[in-house]
BATIPA-139156 format. One line per field, with one value per residue: residue number from 1; residue in one letter; chain; x, y, z of N, C-alpha, C in turn. Coordinates in steps of 0.02 Angstrom, whole numbers, plus 50000, padded with zeros to 5 digits. Each point is the difference from the previous one (the first is absolute). Example, Ala and Ser with C-alpha at 12.3 -4.5 7.8 and 13.67 -1.06 7.14 Angstrom:
i	[1|2] $
aa	[A|S] $
ch	[A|A] $
nc1	[50660|49982] $
nc2	[49716|50053] $
nc3	[50390|49964] $
cac1	[49955|50042] $
cac2	[50059|50059] $
cac3	[50000|50003] $
cc1	[50045|49961] $
cc2	[50060|50055] $
cc3	[50000|50037] $
! end
This chain:
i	[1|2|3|4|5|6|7|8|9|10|11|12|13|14|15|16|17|18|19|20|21|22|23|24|25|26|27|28|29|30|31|32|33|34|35|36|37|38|39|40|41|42|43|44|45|46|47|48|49|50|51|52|53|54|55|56|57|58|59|60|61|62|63|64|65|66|67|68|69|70|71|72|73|74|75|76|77|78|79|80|81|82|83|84|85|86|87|88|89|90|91|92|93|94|95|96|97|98|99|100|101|102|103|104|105|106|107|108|109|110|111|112|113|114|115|116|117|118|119|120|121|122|123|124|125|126|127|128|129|130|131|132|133|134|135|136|137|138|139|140|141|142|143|144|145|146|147|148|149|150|151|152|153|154|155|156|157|158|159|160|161|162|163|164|165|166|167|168|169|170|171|172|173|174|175|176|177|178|179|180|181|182|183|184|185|186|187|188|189|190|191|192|193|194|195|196|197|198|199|200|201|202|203|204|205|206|207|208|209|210|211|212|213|214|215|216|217|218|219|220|221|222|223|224|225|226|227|228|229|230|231|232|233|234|235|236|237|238|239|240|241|242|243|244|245|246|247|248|249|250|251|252|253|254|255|256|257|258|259|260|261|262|263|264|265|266|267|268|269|270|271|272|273|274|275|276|277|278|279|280|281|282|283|284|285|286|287|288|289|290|291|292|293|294|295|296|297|298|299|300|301|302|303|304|305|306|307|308|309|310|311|312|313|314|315|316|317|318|319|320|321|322|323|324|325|326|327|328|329|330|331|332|333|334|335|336|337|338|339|340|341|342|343] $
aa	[X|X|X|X|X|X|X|X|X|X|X|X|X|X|X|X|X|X|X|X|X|X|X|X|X|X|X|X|X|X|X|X|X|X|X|X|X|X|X|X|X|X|X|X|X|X|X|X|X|X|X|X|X|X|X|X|X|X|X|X|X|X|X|X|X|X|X|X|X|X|X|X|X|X|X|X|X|X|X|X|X|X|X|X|X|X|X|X|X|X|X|X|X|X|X|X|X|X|X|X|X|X|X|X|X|X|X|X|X|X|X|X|X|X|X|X|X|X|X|X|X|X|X|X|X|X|X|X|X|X|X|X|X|X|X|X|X|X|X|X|X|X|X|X|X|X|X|X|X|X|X|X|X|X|X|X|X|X|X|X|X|X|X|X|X|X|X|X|X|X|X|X|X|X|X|X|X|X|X|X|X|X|X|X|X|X|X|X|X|X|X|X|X|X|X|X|X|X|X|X|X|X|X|X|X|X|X|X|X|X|X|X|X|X|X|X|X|X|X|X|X|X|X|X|X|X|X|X|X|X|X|X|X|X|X|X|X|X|X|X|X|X|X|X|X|X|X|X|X|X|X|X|X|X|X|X|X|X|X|X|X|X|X|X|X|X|X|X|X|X|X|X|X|X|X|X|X|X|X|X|X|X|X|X|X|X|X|X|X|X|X|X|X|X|X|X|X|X|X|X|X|X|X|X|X|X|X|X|X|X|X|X|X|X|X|X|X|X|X|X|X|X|X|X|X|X|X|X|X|X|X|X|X|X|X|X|X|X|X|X|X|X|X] $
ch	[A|A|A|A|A|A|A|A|A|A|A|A|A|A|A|A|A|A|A|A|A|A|A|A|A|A|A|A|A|A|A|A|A|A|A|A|A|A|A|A|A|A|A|A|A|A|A|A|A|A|A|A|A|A|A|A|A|A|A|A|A|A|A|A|A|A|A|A|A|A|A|A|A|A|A|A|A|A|A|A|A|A|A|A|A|A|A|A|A|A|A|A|A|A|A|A|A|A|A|A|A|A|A|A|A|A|A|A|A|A|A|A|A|A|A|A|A|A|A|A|A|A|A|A|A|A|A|A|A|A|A|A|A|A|A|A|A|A|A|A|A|A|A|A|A|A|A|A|A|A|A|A|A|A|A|A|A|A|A|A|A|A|A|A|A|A|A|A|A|A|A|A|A|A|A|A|A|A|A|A|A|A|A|A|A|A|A|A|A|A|A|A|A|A|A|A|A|A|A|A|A|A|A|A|A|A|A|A|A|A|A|A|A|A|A|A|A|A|A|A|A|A|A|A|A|A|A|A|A|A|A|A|A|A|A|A|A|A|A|A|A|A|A|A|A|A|A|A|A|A|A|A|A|A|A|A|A|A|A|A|A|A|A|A|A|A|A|A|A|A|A|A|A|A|A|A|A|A|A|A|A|A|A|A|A|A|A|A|A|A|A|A|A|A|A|A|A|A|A|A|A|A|A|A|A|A|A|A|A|A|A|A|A|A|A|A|A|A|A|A|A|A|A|A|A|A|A|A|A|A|A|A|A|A|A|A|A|A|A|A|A|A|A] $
nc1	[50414|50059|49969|49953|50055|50058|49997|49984|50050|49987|49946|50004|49942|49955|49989|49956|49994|49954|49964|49977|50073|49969|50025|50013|50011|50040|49981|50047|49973|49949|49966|49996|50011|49961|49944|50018|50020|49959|49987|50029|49975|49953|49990|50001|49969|49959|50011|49963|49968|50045|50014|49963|50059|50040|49959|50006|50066|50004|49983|50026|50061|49988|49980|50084|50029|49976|49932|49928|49947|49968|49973|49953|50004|49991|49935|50007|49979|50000|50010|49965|49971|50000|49951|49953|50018|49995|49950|49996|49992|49957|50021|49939|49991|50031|50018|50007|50015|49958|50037|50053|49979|50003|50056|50034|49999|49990|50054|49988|49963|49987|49961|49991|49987|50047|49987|49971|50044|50007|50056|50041|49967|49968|49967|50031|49955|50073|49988|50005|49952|49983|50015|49942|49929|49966|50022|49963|49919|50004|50020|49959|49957|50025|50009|49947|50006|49984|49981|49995|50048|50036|49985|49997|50035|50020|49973|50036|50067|49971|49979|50053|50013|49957|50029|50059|50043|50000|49963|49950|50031|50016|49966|50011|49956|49987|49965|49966|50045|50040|49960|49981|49974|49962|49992|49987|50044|50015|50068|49995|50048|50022|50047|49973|50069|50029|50006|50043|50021|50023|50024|49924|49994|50033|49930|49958|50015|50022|49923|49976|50048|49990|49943|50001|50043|49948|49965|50028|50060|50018|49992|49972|49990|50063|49964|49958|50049|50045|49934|50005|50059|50025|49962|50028|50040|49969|49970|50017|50004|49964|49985|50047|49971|49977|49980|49958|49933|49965|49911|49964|49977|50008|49970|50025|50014|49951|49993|50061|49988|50030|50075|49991|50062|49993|49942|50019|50020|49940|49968|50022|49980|49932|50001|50044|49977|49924|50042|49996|49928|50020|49953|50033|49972|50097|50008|49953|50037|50058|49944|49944|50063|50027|49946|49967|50055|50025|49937|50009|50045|49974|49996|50046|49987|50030|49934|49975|49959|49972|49948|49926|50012|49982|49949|50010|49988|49936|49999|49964|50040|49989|50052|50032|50033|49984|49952|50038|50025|50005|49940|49958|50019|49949|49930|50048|50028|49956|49963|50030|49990|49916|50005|50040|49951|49953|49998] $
nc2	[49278|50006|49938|49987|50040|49960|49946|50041|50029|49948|49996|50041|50020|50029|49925|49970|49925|50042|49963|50070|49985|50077|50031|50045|50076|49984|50054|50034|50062|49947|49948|49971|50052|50036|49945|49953|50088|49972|49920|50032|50050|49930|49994|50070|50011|49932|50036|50039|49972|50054|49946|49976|50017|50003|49909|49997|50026|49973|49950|50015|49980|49953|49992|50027|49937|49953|50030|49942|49981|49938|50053|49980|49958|49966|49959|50059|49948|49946|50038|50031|49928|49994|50074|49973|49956|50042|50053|49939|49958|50041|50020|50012|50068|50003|49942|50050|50056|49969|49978|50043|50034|49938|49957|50083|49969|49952|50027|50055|49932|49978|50016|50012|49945|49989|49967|50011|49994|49957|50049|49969|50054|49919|49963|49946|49995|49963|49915|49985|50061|49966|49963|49999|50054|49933|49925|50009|50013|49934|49966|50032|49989|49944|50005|50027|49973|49991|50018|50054|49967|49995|50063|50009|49976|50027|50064|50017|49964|50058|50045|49988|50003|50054|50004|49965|50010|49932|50033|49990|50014|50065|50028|50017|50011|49965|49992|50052|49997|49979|50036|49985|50060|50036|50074|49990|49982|49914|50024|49943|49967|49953|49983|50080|49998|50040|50083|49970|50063|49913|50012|50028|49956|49970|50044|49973|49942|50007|50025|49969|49940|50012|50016|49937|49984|50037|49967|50064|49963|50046|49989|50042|49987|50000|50000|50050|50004|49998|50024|50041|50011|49998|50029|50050|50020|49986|50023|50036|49981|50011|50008|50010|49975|49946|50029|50044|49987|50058|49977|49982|49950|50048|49990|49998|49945|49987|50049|50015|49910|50041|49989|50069|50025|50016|49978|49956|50041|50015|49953|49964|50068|50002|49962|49996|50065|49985|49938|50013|50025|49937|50013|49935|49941|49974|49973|50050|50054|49977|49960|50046|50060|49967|49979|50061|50020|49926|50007|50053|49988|49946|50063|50009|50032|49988|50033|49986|49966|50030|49938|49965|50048|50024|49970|50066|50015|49971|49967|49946|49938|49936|49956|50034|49982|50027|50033|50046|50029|50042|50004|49937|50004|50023|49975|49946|50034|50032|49955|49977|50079|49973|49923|50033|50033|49969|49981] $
nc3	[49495|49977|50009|50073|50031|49951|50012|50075|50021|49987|50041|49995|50023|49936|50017|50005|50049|49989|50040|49996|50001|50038|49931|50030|49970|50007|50029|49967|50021|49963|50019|49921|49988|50049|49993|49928|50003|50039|49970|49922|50005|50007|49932|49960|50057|49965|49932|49995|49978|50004|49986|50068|50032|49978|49995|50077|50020|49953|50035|50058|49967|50013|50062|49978|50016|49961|50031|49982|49903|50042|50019|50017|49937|50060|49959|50033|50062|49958|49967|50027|50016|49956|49972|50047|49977|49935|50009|50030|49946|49946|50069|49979|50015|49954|50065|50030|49940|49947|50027|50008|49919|49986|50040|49990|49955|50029|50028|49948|49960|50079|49990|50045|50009|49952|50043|49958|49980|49932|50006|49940|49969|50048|50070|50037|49954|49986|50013|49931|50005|50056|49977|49957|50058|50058|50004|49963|50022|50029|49960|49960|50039|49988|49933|50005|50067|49949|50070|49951|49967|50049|50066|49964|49983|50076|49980|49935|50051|50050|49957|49961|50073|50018|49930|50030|50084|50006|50045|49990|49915|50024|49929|49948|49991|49930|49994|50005|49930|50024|50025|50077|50018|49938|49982|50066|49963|50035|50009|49966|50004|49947|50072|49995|49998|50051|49983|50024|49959|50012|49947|50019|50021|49951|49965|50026|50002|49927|49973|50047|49985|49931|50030|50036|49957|49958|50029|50010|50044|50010|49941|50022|49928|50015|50077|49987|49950|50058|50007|49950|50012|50064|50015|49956|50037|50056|49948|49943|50065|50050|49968|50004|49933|49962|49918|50036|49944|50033|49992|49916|50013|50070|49984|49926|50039|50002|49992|50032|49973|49973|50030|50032|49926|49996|50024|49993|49955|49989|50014|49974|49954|50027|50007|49953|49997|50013|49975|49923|50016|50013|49954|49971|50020|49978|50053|50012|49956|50037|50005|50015|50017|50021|50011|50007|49992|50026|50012|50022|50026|50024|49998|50035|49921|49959|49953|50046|49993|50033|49994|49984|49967|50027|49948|49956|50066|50023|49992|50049|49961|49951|50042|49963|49966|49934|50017|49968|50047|50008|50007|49973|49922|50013|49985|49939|49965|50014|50003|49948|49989|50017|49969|49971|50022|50005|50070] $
cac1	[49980|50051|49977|49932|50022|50017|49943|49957|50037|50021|49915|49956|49948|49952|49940|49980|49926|49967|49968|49952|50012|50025|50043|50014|50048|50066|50034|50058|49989|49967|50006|50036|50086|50027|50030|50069|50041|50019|50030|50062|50027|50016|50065|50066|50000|50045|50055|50060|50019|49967|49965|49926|49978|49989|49924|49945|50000|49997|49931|49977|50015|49960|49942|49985|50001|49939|49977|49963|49963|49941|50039|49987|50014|50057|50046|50033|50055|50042|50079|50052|50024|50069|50048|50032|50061|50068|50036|50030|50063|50041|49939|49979|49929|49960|49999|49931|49963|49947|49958|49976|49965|49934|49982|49995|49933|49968|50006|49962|49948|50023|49903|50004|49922|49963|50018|49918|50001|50081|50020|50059|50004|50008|50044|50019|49934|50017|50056|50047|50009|50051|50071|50014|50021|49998|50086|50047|50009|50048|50071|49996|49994|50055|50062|49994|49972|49913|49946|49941|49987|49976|49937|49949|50004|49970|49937|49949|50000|49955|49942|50009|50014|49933|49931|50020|50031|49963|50035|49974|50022|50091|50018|49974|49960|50020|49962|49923|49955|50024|49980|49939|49952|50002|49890|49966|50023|50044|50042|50024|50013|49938|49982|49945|50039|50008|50056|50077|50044|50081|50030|49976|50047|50077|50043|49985|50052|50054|50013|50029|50048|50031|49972|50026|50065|50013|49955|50039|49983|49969|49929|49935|49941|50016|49980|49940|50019|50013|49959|49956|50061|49995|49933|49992|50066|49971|49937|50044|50057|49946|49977|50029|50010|50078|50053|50049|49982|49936|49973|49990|49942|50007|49939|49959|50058|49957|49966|50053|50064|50065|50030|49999|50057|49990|49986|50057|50074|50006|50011|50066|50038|49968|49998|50050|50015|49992|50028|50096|49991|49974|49916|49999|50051|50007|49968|49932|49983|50056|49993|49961|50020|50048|49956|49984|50050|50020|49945|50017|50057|49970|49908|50042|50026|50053|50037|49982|49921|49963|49961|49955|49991|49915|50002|49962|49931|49965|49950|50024|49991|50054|50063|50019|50059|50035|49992|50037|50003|50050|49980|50027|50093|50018|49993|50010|50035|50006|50003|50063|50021|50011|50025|50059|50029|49975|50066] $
cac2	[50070|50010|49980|50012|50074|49994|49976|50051|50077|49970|49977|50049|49984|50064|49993|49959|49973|49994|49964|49965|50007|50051|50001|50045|50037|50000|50063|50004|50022|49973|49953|49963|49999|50038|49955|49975|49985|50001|49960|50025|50040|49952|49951|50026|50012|49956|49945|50070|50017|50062|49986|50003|50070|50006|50013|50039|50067|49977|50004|50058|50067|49986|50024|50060|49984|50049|49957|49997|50067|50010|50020|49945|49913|49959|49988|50058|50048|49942|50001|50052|49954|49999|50078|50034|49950|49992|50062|50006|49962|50056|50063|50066|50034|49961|49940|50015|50054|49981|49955|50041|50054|49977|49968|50065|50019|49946|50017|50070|49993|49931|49982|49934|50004|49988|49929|49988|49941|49988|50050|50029|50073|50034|49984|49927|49953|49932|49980|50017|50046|50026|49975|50071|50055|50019|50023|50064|50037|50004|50019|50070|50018|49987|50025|50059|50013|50045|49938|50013|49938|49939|50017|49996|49931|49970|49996|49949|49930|49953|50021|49916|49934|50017|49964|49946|49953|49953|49983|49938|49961|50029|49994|50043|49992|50016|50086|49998|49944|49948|49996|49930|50033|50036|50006|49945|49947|50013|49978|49954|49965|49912|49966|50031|50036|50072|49987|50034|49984|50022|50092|50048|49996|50026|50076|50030|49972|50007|50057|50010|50003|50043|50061|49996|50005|50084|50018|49995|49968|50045|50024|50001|49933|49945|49941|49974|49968|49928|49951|49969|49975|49931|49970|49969|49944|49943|49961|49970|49960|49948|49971|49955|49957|49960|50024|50058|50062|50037|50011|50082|50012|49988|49961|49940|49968|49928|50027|50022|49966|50024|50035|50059|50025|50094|50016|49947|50022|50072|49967|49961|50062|50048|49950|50030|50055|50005|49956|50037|50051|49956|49980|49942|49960|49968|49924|49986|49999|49993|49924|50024|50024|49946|49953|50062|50023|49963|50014|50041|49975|49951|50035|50048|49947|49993|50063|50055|50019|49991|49982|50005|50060|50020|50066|50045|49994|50015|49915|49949|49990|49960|50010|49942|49980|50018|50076|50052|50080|50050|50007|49959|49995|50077|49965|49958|50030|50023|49952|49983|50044|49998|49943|50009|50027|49959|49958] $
cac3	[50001|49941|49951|49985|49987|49954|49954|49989|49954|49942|49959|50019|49946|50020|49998|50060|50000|50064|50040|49940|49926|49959|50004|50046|49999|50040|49986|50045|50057|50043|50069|50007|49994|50057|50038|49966|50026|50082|50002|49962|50067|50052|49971|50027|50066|50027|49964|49976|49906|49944|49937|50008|50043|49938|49958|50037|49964|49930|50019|50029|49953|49931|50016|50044|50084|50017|50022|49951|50001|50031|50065|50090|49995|50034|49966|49961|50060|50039|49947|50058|50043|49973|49986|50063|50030|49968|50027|50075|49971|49954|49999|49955|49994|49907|49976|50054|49989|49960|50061|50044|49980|50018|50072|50029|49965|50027|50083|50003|49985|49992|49982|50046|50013|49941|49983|49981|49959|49963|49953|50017|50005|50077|50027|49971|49986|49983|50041|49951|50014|50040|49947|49947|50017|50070|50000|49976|50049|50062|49962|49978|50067|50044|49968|50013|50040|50008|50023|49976|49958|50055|50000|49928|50006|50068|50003|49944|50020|50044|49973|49967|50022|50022|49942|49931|50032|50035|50086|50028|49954|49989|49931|49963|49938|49945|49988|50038|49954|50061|50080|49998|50003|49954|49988|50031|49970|50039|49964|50025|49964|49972|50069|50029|50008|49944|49944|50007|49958|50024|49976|50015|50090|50001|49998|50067|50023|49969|50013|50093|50008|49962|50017|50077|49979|50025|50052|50050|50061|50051|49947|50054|49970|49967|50041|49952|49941|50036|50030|49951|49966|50045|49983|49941|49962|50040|49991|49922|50009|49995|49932|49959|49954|50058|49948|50025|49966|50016|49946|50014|50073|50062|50031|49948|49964|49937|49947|49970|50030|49938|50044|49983|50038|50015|50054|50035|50017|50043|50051|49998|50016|50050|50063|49998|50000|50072|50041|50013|50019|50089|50009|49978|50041|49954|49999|49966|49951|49932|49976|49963|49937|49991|50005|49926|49972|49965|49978|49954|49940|49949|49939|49959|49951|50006|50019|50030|49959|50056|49977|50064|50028|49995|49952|50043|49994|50047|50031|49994|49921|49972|49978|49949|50046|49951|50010|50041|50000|50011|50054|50034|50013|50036|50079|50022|50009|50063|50052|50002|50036|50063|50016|49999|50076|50060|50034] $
cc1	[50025|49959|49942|49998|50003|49931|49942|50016|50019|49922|49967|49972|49964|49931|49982|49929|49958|49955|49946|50010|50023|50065|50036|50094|50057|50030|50079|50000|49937|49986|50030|50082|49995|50020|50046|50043|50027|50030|50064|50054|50016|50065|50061|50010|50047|50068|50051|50022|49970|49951|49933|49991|50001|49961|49953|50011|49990|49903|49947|50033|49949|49908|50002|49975|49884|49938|49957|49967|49948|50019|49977|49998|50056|50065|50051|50058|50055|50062|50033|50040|50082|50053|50018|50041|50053|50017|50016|50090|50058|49950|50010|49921|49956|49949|49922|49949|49949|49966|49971|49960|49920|49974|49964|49904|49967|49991|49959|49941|49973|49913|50002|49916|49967|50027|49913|49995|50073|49997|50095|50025|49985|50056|50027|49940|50003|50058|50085|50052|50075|50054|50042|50040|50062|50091|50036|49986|50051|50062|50012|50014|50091|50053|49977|49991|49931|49955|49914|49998|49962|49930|49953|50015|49954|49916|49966|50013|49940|49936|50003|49971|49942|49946|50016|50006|49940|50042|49992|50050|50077|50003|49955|49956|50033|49971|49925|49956|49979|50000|49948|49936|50019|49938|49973|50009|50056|50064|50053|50054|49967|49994|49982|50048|50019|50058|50049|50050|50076|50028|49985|50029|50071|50021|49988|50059|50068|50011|49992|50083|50036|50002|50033|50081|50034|49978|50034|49958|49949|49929|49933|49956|50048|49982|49954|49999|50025|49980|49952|50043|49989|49914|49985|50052|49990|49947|50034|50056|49933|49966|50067|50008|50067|50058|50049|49981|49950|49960|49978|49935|50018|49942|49958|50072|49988|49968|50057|50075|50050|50048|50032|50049|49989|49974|50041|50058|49985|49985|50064|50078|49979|50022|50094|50024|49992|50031|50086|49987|49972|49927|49970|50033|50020|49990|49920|50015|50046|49987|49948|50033|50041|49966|49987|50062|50007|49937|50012|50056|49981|49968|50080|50064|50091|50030|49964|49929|49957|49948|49936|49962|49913|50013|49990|49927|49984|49980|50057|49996|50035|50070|50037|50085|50054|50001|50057|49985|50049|49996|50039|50066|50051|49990|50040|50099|49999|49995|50076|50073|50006|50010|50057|50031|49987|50065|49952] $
cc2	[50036|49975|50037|50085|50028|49987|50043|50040|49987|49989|50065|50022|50074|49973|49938|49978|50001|49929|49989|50008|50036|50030|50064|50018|50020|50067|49979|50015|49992|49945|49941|49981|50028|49952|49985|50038|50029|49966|50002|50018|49964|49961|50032|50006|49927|49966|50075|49998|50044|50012|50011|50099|50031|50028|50033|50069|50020|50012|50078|50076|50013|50010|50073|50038|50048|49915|49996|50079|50038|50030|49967|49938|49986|49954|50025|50044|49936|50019|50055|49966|49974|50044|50024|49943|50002|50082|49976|49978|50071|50067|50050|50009|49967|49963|49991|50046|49991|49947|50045|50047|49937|50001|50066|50026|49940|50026|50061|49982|49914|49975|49941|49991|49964|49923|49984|49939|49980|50056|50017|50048|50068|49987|49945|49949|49962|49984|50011|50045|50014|49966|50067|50057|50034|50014|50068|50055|50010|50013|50073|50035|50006|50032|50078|50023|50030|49939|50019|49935|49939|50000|50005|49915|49963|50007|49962|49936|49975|49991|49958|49940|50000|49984|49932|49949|49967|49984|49908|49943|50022|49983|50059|50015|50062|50074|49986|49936|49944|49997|49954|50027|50007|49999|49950|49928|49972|49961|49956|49943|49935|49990|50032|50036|50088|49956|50051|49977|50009|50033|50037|50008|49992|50056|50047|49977|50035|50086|50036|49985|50070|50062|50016|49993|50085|50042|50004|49966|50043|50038|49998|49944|49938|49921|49980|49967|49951|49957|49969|49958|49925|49964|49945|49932|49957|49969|49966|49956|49942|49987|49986|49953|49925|49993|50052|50063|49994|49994|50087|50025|49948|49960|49947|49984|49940|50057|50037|49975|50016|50026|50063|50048|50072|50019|49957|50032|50070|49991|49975|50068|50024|49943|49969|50063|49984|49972|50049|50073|50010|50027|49959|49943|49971|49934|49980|50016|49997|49920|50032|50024|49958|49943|50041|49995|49928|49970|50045|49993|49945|50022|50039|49921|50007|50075|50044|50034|49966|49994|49992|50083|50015|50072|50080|50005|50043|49943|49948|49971|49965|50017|49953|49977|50032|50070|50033|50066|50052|50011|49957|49982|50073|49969|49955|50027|50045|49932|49976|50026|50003|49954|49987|50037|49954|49958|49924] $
cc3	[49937|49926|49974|49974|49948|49927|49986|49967|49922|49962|50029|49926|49996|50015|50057|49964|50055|50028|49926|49912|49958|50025|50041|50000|50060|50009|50043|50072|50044|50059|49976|49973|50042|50067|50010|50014|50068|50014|49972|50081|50056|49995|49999|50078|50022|49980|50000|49920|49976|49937|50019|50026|49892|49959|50034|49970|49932|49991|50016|49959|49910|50015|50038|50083|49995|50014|49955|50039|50049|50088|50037|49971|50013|49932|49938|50033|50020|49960|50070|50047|49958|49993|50084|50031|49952|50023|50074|49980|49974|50005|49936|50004|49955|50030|50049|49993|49994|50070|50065|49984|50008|50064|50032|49971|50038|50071|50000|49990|50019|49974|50060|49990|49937|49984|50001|49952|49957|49977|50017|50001|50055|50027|50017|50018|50007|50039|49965|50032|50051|50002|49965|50019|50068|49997|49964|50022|50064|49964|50000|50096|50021|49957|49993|50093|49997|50015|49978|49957|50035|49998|49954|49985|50046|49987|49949|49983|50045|49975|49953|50021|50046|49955|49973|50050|50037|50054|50010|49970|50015|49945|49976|49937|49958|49978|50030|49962|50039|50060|49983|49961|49936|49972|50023|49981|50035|49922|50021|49962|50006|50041|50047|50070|50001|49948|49999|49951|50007|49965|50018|50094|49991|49975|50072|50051|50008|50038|50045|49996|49985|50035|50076|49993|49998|50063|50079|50051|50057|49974|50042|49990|49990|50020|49952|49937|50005|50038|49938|49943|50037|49972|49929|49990|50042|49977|49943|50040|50013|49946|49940|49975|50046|49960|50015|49937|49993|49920|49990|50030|50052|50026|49974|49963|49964|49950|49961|50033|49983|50048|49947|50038|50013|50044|50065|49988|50034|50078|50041|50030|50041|50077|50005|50027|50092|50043|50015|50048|50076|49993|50023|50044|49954|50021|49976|49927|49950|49983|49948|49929|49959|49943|49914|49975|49964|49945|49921|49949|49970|49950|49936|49956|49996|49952|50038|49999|50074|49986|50053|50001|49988|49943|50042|50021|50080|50042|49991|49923|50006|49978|49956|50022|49949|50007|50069|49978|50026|50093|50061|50028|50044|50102|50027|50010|50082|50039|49982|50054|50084|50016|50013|50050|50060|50012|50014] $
! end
């Protein structure tokens, strides 16, 4: 965990490769150092070396505890998920202002209704998405008692999961691109399969955990996130790879044989989380996580470079075994975290 931690905070980069080549800009305070560092925050949580609560702060004082520019893209709202767990650590106003002057402009104006098609400038279009936004809503909810956060959360989670979630599958499509249907065209992967993209279901994953971790117990909806929490992680336990890491399509594993860490470590943290959180039976699924995790350290080198990772993207895609990311090493860090708790 130390290593893979380390090595990151040590290669952070202003730039990234996306899926198809081009090359794509790293803002500080955007999704993917924002990922990265949830995971930072994980690592100090388990070892207690300052050094990581630190750079988080180091981090978040230098972006001005503020969120990206765009007010409803989720992936602009995942850096609050860090500033509201280091103000639970060292409270100050600073560190929530700018999160709460958005989240308050989202709750006065929520456009429900307009999931008509991909647009991140609505509302969460994309499975991505609720990785990104949802937890910090609840965060924000609970370190302020204001359950207007929740609620606004609660409604444009279902309406999420009313255009994207496949009941029949308990998995989730990627954006509308990717439903079966599309302009009368059905969409499919080579073996005539849907197409579910495991990143795209371990941020949904992940971000049910994340989101049900702030989510008081007694919460009017909370049966419901946990029933879709249980749903999903029963099926990704049935289809598991016998490697123990998920490809980056769930359903065409001869068209994309490559075992793929990111969506497997967000996995790996989300079904972790459920087990330390009695969701989960640990006799069904601590062979499952168990099975990922040692999986996963095989992909991480001797300094620390977590390898296997699916470029940025949208779709399933070739994984190469040399390619890492920030991201990733942010997912796999939280699964570390909760591994480390399991008995």
């Amino acid at each position: 965990m130390t290593r893979v931690c380390d090595y990151q905070l040590n290669h952070l980069k202003d730039s990234t490769v996306m899926a198809n080549g081009i090359i794509e800009a790293v803002p500080s305070n955007g999704w993917v150092r924002g990922v990265f560092f949830t995971g930072v925050l994980s690592t100090f949580e388990s070892t207690g070396e300052q050094k990581y609560f630190r750079k988080a702060m180091q981090w978040a004082e230098r972006n001005n505890w503020n969120l990206g520019p765009k007010l409803r893209h989720a992936d602009d709202q995942v850096v609050a998920q860090t500033y509201i767990q280091l103000y639970e650590i060292k409270p100050d106003p600073k560190m929530i202002a700018h999160c709460s002057h958005v989240f308050d402009q989202i709750v006065a104006n929520p456009m429900f209704g307009q999931q008509v098609g991909w647009s991140k400038d609505n509302n969460w279009s994309w499975s991505d998405a609720l990785f990104m936004a949802p937890p910090a809503f609840a965060m924000l909810s609970k370190v302020t008692n204001e359950e207007k956060y929740i609620a606004i959360m609660d409604s444009m989670w279902w309406e999420t999961s009313d255009y994207l979630y496949d009941e029949s599958d308990s998995l989730y499509y990627r954006d509308i691109n990717y439903k079966p249907v599309k302009h009368g065209k059905y969409v499919k992967e080579p073996n005539g399969r849907k197409v579910f993209w495991s990143r795209g279901n371990g941020w949904v994953l992940a971000g049910l955990a994340r989101t049900l971790a702030y989510m008081s117990l007694s919460y009017k909806n909370r049966s419901r996130f946990e029933k879709q929490f249980l749903e999903m992680a029963y099926k990704l336990k049935n289809i598991q790879p016998k490697d123990g890491l998920w490809r980056s399509s769930l359903y065409d594993t001869t068209s994309y044989p490559d075992p793929e860490t990111s969506g497997s470590s967000l996995f790996c943290f989300a079904m972790a989380w459920g087990i330390n959180n009695n969701l989960l039976p640990a006799d069904e699924f601590r062979p499952v996580v168990l099975k990922t995790w040692n999986a996963l350290v095989k992909r991480v080198n001797r300094q620390g470079r977590l390898g296997s990772v699916q470029r940025v993207g949208h779709k399933p895609t070739k994984v190469y075994p040399g390619d890492t990311n920030e991201y990733a090493a942010g997912a796999f860090l939280n699964a570390a975290n909760e591994i480390l708790k399991m008995k």
